[in-house]
C-alpha positions as CSV (number, residue, x, y, z in Angstrom):
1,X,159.2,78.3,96.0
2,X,162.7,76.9,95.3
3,X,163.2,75.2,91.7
4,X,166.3,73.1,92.4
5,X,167.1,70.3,94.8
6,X,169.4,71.3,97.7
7,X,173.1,69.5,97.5
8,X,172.0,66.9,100.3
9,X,169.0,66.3,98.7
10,X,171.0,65.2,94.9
11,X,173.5,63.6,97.3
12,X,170.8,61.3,99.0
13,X,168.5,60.8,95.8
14,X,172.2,59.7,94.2
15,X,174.1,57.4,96.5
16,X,170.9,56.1,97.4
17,X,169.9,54.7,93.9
18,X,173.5,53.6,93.9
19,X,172.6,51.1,97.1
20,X,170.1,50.0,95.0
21,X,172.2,49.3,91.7
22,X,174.3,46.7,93.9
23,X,171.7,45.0,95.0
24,X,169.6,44.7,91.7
25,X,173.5,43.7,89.9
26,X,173.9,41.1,92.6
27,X,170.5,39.8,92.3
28,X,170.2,39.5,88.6
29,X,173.9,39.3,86.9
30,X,172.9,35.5,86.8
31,X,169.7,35.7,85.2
32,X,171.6,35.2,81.6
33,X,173.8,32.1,82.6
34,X,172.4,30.5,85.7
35,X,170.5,27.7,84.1
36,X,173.5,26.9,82.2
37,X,175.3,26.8,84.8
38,X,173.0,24.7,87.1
39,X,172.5,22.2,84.5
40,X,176.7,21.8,83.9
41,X,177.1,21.9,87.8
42,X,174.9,20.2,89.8
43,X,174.2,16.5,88.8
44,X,170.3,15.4,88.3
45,X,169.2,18.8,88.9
46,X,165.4,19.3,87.3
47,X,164.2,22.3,85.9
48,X,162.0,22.9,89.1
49,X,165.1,23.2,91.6
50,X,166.3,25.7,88.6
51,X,163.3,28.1,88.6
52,X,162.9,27.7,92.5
53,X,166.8,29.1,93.0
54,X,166.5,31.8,90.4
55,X,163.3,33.1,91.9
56,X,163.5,32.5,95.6
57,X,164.8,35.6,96.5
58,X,161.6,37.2,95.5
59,X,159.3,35.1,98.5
60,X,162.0,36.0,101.2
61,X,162.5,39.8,99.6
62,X,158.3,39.7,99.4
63,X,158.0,38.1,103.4
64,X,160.6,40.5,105.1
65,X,160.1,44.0,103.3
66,X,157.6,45.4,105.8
67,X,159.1,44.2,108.8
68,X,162.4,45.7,107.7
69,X,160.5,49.1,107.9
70,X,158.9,48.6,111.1
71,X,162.0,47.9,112.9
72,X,163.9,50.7,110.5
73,X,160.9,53.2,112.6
74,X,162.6,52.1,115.8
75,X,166.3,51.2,115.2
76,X,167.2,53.7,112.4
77,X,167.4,53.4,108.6
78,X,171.2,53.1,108.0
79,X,171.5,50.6,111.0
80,X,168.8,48.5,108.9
81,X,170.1,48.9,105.5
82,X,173.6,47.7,106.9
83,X,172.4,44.8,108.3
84,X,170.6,44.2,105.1
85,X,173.5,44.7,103.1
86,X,175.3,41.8,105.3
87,X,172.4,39.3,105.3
88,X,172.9,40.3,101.5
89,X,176.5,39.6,101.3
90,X,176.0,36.6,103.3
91,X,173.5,35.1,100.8
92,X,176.0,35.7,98.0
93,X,178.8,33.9,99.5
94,X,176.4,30.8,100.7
95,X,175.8,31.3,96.8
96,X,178.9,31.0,96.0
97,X,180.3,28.1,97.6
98,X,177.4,26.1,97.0
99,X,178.1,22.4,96.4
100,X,174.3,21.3,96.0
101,X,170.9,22.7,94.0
102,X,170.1,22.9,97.4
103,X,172.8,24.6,99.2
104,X,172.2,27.6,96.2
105,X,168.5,28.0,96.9
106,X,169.2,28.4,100.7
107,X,171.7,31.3,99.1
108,X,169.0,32.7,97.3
109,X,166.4,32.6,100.1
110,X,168.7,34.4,102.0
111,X,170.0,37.1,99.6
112,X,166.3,37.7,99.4
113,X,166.3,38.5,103.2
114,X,168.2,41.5,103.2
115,X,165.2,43.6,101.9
116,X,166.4,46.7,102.1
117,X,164.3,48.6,99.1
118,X,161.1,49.8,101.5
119,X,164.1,51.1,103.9
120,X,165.9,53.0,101.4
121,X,162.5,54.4,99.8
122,X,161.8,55.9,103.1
123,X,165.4,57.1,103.7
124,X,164.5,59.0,100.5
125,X,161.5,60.3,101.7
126,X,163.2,61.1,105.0
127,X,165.8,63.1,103.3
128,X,164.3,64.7,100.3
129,X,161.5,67.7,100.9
130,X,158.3,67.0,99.2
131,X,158.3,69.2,96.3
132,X,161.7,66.8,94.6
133,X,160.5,63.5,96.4
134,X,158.7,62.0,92.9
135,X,162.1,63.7,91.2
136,X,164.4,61.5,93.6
137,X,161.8,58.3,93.2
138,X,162.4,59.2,89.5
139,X,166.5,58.9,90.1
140,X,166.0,55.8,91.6
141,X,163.7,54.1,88.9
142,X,165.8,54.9,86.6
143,X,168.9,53.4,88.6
144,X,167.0,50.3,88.6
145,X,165.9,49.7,84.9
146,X,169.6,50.6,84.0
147,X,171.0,48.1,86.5
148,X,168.6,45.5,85.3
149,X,170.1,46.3,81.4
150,X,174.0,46.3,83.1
151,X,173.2,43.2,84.6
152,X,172.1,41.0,81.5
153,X,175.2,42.4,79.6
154,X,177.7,42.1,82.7
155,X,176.3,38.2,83.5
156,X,177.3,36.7,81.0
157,X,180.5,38.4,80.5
158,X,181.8,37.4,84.3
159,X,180.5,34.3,83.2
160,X,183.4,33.7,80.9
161,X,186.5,35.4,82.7
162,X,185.5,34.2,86.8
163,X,182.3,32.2,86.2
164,X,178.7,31.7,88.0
165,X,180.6,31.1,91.4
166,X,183.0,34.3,90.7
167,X,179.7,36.5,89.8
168,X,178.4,35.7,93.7
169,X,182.1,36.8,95.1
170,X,181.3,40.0,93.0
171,X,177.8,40.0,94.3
172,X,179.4,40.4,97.6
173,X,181.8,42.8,96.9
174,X,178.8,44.6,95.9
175,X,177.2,44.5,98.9
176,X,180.1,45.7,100.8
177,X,180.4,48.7,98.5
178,X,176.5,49.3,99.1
179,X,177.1,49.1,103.0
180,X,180.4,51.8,102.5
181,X,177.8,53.9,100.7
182,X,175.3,54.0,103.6
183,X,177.8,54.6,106.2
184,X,180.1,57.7,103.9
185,X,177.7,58.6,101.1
186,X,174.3,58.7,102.4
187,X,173.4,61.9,104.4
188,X,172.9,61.7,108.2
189,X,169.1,62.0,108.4
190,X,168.6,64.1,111.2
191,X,164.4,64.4,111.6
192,X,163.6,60.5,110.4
193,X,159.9,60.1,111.0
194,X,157.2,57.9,109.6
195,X,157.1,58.7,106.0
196,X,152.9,57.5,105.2
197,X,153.7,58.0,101.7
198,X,156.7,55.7,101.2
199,X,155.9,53.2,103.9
200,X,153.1,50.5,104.8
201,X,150.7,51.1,107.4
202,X,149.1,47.4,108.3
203,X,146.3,49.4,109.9
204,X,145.2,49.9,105.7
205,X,145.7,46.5,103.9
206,X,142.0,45.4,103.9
207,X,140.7,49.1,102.1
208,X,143.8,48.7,99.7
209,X,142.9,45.3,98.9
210,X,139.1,46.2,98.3
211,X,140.5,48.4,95.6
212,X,140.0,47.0,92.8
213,X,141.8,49.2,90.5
214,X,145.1,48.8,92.6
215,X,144.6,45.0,92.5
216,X,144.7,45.2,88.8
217,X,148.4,46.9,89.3
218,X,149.0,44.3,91.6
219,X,148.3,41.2,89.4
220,X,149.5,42.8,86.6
221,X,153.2,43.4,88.2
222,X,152.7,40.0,89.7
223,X,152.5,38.7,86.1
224,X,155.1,41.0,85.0
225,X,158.0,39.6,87.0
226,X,156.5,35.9,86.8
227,X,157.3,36.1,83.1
228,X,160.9,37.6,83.2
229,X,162.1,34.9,86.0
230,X,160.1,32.0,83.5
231,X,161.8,33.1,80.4
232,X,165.2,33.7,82.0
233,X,165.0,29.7,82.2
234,X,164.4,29.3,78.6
235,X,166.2,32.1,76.7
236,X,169.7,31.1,77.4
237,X,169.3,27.8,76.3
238,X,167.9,29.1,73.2
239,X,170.7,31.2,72.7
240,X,172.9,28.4,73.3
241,X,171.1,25.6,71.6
242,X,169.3,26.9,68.8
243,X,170.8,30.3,67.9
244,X,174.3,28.8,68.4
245,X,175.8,32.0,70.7
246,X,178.6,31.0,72.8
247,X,177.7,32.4,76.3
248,X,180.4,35.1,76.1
249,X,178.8,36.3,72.9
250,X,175.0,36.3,74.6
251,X,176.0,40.4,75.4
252,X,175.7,41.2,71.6
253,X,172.1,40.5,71.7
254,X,171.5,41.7,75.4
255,X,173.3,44.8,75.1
256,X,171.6,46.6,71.1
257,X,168.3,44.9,72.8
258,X,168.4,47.3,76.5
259,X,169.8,50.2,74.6
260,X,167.1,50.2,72.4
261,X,164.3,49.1,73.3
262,X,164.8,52.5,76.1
263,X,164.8,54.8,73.2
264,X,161.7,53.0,71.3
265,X,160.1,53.4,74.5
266,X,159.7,56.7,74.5
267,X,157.2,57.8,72.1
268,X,155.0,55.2,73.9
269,X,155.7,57.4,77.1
270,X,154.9,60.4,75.9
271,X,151.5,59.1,74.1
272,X,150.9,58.2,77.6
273,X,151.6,60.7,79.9
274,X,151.1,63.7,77.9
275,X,148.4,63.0,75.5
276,X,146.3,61.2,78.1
277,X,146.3,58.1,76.7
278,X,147.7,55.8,79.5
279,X,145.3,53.0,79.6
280,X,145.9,52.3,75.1
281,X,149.1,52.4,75.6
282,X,149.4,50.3,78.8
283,X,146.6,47.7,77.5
284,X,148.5,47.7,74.1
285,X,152.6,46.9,75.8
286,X,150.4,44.0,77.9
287,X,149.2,42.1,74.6
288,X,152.8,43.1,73.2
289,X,154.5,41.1,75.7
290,X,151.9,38.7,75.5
291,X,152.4,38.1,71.8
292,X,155.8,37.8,71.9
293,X,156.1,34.5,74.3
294,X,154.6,33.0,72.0
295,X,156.5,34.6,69.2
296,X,159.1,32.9,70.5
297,X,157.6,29.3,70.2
298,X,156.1,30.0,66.2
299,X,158.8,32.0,64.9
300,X,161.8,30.6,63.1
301,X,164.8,30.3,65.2
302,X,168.6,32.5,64.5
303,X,170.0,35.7,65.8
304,X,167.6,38.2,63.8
305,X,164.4,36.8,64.7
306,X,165.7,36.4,68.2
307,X,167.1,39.9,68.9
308,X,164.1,41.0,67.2
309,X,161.7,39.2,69.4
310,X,163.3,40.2,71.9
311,X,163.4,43.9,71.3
312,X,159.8,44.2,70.9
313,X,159.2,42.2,74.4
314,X,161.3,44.3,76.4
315,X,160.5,47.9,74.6
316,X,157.0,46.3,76.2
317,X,158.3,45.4,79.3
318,X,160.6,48.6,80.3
319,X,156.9,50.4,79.1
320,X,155.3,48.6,81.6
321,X,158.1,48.2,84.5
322,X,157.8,52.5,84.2
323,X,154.0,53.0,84.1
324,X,153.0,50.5,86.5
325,X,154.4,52.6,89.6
326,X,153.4,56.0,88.4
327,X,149.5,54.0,87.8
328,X,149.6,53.4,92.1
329,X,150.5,57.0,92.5
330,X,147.7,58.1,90.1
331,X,145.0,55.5,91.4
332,X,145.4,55.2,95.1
333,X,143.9,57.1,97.7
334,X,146.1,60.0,98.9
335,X,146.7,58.8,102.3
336,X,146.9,55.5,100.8
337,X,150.0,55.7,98.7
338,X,152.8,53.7,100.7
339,X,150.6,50.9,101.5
340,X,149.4,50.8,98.4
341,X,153.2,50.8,97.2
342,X,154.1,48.5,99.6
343,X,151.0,45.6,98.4
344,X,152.5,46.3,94.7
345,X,155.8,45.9,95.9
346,X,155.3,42.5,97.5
347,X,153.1,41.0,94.4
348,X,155.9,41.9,92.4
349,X,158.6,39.7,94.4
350,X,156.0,36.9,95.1
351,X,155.7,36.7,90.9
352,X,159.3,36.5,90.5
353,X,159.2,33.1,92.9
354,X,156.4,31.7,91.9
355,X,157.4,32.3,88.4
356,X,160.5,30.8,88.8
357,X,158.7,27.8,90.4
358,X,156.2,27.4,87.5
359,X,158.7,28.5,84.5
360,X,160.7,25.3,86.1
361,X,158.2,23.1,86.3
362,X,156.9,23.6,82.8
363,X,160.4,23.4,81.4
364,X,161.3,20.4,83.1
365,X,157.8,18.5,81.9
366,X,157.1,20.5,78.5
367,X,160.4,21.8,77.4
368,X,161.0,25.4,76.6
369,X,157.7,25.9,74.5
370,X,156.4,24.7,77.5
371,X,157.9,28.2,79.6
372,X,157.0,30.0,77.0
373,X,153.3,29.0,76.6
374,X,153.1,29.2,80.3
375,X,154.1,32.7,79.9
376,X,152.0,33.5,77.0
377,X,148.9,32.7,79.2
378,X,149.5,34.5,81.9
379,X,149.9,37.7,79.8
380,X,146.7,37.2,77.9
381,X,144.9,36.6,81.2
382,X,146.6,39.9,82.6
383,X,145.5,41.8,79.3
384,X,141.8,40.7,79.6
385,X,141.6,41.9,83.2
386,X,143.6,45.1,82.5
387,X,140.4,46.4,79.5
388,X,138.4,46.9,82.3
389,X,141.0,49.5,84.2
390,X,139.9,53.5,83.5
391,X,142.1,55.7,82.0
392,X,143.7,57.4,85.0
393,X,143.7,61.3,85.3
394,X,147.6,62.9,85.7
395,X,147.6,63.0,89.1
396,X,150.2,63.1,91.8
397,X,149.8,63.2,95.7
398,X,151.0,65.9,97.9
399,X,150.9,66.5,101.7
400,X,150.6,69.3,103.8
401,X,150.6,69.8,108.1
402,X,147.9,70.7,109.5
403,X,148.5,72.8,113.0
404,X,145.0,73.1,114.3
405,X,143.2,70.5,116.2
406,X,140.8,69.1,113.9
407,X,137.5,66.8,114.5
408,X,136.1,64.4,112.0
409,X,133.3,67.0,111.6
410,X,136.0,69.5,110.7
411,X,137.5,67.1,108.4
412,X,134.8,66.6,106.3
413,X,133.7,70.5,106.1
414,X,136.9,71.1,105.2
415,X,137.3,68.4,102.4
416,X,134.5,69.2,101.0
417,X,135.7,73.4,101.1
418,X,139.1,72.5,99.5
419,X,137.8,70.2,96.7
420,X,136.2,73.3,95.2
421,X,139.6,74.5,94.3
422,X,140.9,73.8,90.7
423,X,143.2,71.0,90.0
424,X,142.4,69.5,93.4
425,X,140.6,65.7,92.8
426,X,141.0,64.1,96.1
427,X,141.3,65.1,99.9
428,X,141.8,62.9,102.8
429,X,142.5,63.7,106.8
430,X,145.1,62.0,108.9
431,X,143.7,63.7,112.3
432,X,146.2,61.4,114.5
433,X,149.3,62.6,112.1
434,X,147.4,66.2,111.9
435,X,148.0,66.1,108.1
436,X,146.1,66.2,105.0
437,X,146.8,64.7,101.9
438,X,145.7,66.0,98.2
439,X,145.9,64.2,94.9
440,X,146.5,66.9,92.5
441,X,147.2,68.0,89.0
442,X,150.6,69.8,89.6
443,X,150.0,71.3,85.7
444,X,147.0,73.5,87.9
445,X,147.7,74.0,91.1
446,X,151.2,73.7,93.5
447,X,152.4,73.3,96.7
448,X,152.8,76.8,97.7
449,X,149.0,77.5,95.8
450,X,148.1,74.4,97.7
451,X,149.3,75.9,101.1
452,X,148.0,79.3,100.7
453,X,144.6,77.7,100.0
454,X,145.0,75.6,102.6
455,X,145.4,78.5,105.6
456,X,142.9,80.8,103.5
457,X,140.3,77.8,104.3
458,X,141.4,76.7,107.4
459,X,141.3,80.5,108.8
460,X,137.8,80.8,107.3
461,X,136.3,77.5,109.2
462,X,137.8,78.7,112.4
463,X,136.9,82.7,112.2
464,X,134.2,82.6,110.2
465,X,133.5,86.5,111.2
466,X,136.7,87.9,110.1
């Protein structure tokens, strides 16, 4: 078995986490400075039109992701991404010249409609053999999170030398480089096909939303995101108001706070992953971030206590924003994986509007203890429904063709056959894709083990005598 990604597969896994760095820059550069902005801007705007503008991309993003992919099955993936990237670019200049509250949530709605990310996950997956696809996914995440961190340093920054306005121009310079990656950078994918384990198949929504396990993951990174775009209405104004930060200076807090809160996160990951103790350590970053909203209300306000708070919080929060999608790998059905990614995927936009929504509306009636006792609930409320989550086994999902023509008697001698192997938890049969897919503990058993079991069993249900 080879060890090491091929050069096209690094080149795909690379440039296509850098499509996704412009889009997450664009998106959230103006998380640190937009309600100071808004408020200096537009006249008689409420704290509701704020929250619905910062979080609107999330409904559009949440609405359009699945029908990107379907049509991306028919028309291509780069000819989708591109015109993703322009709907994109043509939300950031609406943005941009906004002269109304309005005009700016219309911007943000349509940002929101170039939703590109379930495209480029499949691109991965079209370009990037099995054995390195969690590797590539793993490129990726990390992209993200790291953009996420860029973008609360960078915001506030461009703030200062082109302002709010001049960070949507950059937005769309972004977007321009994204599309110039697709069309030079990203490899041709020759073989694209329907990728089950990176895409949504409508056909599965009611059995992943029976699921109770994955609905915890779903509420929980509905939550998640509904807290960030909440306290990204209160937070600068606090750092502003109370602390007494000019906004240029907003980065010396931002930037020690990413950097980190990634290191202290580590230990936490490790505890988790390695010492099987995911669900203490998960349960124990939800009450964390919990605590901390309303850490923010009790504690006494100035720098220290502030950049302190805040530390904790997001140490927490990158925790969680990095366990959440390797819990749907470990806790959905094999065969069940890109749906079940794709559900997650859409609860956490739709938390990031409504978030806004609310965060707005409690800021604009109840000030910023308001937001932050808003925020508080919702993360006690996700921490008593995540106790009653198992502690998942460290599993991961692998696929294999099958080339005989199987029935659904077939299917389930052969399940039960294979799940006497060890390190093999879970089987499931595609007969109309003539694949079956395994969730596995890759510290027992491989792909190649996997395969040669595979024929071994398959040879031994067809010729019994030999």
């Amino acid at each position: 078995m080879n060890h090491s990604m091929q050069p096209v597969e690094k080149q795909a896994a690379v440039s296509i986490a850098a499509i996704f760095s412009t889009r997450m820059l664009g998106l959230f550069m103006i998380f640190p400075v937009f309600v100071l902005f808004a408020q200096d801007e537009f006249q008689n705007v409420t704290g509701t039109q704020i929250g619905i503008a910062m979080g609107i991309y999330g409904l559009t993003q949440a609405l359009l992701q699945i029908p990107y992919g379907m049509l991306s099955d028919k028309f291509g993936r780069k000819p989708l991404i591109v015109a993703g990237m322009l709907v994109f670019m043509l939300g950031s200049i609406i943005c941009a010249m906004a002269d109304s509250i309005e005009m700016m949530i219309v911007g943000r709605a349509i940002q929101g409609m170039g939703a590109v990310a379930a495209v480029l996950m499949a691109s991965v997956a079209d370009l990037v053999t099995e054995q390195f696809r969690l590797r590539a996914m793993a490129v990726v995440g990390i992209t993200i999170g790291l953009s996420f961190t860029v973008s609360l340093v960078l915001g506030p920054l461009l703030n200062v030398w082109v302002g709010v306005r001049g960070i949507f121009w950059v937005t769309g310079l972004l977007a321009i480089g994204g599309i110039l990656l697709v069309i030079y950078a990203v490899p041709k994918i020759e073989n694209q096909s329907y990728q089950r384990e990176a895409q949504t198949d409508t056909s599965q929504f009611m059995d992943v939303l029976r699921n109770g396990e994955l609905l915890r993951l779903d509420m929980g990174v509905f939550i998640l995101h509904a807290m960030l775009t909440a306290m990204f209405i209160a937070i600068p104004l606090m750092m502003r108001d109370e602390v007494g930060l000019a906004v240029i200076d907003h980065w010396h807090v931002y930037l020690p706070v990413m950097l980190l809160s990634f290191i202290f996160m580590v230990p936490f990951i490790i505890q988790a992953e390695s010492k099987g103790r995911m669900k203490q350590v998960f349960v124990g970053a939800i009450l964390t971030i919990a605590l901390m909203q309303f850490a923010f209300v009790l504690l006494p306000v100035g720098f220290w206590w502030m950049s302190t708070v805040l530390l904790v919080f997001f140490t927490a929060f990158n925790l969680l924003e990095a366990s959440l999608p390797s819990l749907v790998v470990k806790l959905s059905p094999p065969d069940q994986k890109g749906t079940a990614s794709g559900v997650y995927s859409s609860s956490q936009f739709v938390g990031a509007a409504l978030g806004g929504l609310a965060g707005g509306m409690c800021f604009q009636y109840y000030g910023i203890g308001g937001v932050f006792i808003f925020t508080g609930s919702l993360g006690l409320l996700w921490f008593m429904v995540a106790m009653g989550m198992k502690n998942p086994l460290p599993l991961s999902i692998a696929s294999l063709p099958v080339e005989q023509v199987l029935t659904e008697q077939d299917a389930e001698q052969l399940q039960t056959a294979l799940l006497v192997h060890e390190g093999i938890h879970e089987v499931a049969f595609n007969l109309k894709e003539a694949r079956v897919f395994f969730k596995i503990d890759r510290k027992v058993v491989n792909e190649l083990e996997l395969q040669v079991y595979l024929t071994e069993v398959l040879k031994a249900h067809f010729n019994p005598e030999s």
